[in-house]
Each structure stands twice: as structure tokens, then as C-alpha cells.
N, C-alpha and C positions, 0 to 999 in steps of 0.2 A: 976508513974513509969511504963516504958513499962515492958510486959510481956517478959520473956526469952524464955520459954515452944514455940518452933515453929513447927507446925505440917510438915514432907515431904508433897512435893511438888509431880505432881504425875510422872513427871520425877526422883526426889531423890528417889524416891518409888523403881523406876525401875533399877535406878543403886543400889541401894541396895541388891534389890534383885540379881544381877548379881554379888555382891558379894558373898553373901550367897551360887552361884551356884559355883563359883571359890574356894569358899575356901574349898567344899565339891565334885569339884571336876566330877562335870558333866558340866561346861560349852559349852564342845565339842558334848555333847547327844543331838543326832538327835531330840528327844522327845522335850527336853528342849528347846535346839535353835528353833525349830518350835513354839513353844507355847510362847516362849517371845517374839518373833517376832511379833507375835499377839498381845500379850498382847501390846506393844509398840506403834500399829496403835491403839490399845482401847486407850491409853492413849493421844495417837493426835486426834482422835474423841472427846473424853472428853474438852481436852483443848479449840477447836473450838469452842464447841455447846456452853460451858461454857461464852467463848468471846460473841458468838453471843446473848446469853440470857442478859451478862451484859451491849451490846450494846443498845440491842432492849426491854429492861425491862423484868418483868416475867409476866404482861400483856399487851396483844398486840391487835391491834383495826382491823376487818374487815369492812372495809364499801361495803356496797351492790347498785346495780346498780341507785336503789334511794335517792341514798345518805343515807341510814339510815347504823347506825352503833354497830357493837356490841362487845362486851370485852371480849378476850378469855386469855387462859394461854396459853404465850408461847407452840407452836407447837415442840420447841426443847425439853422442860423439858421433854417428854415422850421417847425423842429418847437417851438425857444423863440418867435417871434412868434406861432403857436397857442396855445402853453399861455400866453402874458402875454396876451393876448386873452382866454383863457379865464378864467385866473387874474382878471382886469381884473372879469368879467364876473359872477363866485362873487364879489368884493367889494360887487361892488353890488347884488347879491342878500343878503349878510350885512347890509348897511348897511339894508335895506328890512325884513327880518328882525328887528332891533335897532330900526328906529322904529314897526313895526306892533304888536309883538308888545312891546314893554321898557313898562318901571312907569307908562308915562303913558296907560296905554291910556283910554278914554272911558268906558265901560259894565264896569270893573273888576269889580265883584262880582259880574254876570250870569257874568261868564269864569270866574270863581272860584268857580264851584257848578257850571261844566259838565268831567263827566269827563274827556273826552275834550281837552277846552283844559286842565289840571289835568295830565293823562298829556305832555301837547307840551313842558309847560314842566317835567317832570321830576317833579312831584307825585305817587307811587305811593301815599299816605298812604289811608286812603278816612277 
């Protein structure tokens, strides 16, 4: 019996989260738009190195000018356990993003007469 339980994908990850920011209502935040942005290329790094690891094994063979040869770990595994660290690290930054900044904020209208919080959230209107 296959399993049901499907983990996101780290694309579904990303639109998810992009709901999360809609429905709270900073998708327009300077902040936010920058930092998913990012998060987005972390996600296409990841997928690549991901391909390339499952292309090229997770160990990989250097041979030396004398023919002799030796068995490393994949060169990528250190550069995807950075960017999922990284990536890990720009989630919990959006997620801090989305509950400081999204509709529940405390003192609402003060934020909402100040330009410059007005410009973050996307508001060019004057």
C-alpha cells in the first residue's frame, strides 16, 4: 500500500509560504519580496546540486596524473548542506517577516500614516 503522507516539494514549500505572506498580507513588503526572492534562487541551487549529486553518485572518483585513484564525497554535498542551512535560515526570517509586519500588527494606523512603513509594504499611493 503506497504511502499518502507526501512531504512539499521545495517549490510547494515556496508557494506556500507565499500564501502564508498573502493572506497576512505583506506580500507587497519590501522586506519580504526581497528575502523570498532569495529564498527562491536557494531553492534552484538546491534542486541542481540535488540533480547533480543524484546524477554523479554521493561518491565520486578523482584519478591523479598516474592513473592512481581515490574516492571522495561528492564536492556538491558541502555546497547543498550550506544553502539548506541557509535556505533553513531566509525561512525563518520570512516567517518573522509575515508575523511582525502581516494584518495583526498592534498600533495599525500609526504604521499606516507613516511613509516610509506605507513604501515597505508596497503602498506608493501618497
Amino acid at each position: 500500500m503506497a504511502e499518502e503522507n507526501k512531504k512539499l516539494t521545495l517549490n510547494e514549500q515556496a508557494e506556500k509560504i507565499l500564501e502564508i505572506a498573502e493572506n497576512s498580507g505583506v506580500q507587497a513588503n519590501f522586506f519580504f519580496v526581497t528575502t523570498f526572492k532569495r529564498y527562491k534562487v536557494q531553492i534552484n541551487i538546491l534542486t541542481e546540486l540535488e540533480a547533480q549529486i543524484k546524477r554523479d553518485g554521493v561518491l565520486v572518483t578523482k584519478q591523479y596524473v598516474k592513473g592512481r585513484e581515490n574516492v571522495y564525497s561528492h564536492p556538491a554535498i558541502s555546497d547543498y548542506n550550506r544553502t539548506t542551512d541557509s535556505a533553513n535560515k531566509t525561512v525563518t526570517t520570512l516567517m518573522k517577516i509575515i508575523r511582525t509586519l502581516g494584518k495583526n500588527t498592534e498600533d495599525e494606523s500609526e504604521e499606516k500614516d507613516d511613509p516610509l512603513y506605507r513604501a515597505l509594504c508596497g503602498d506608493i499611493d501618497d
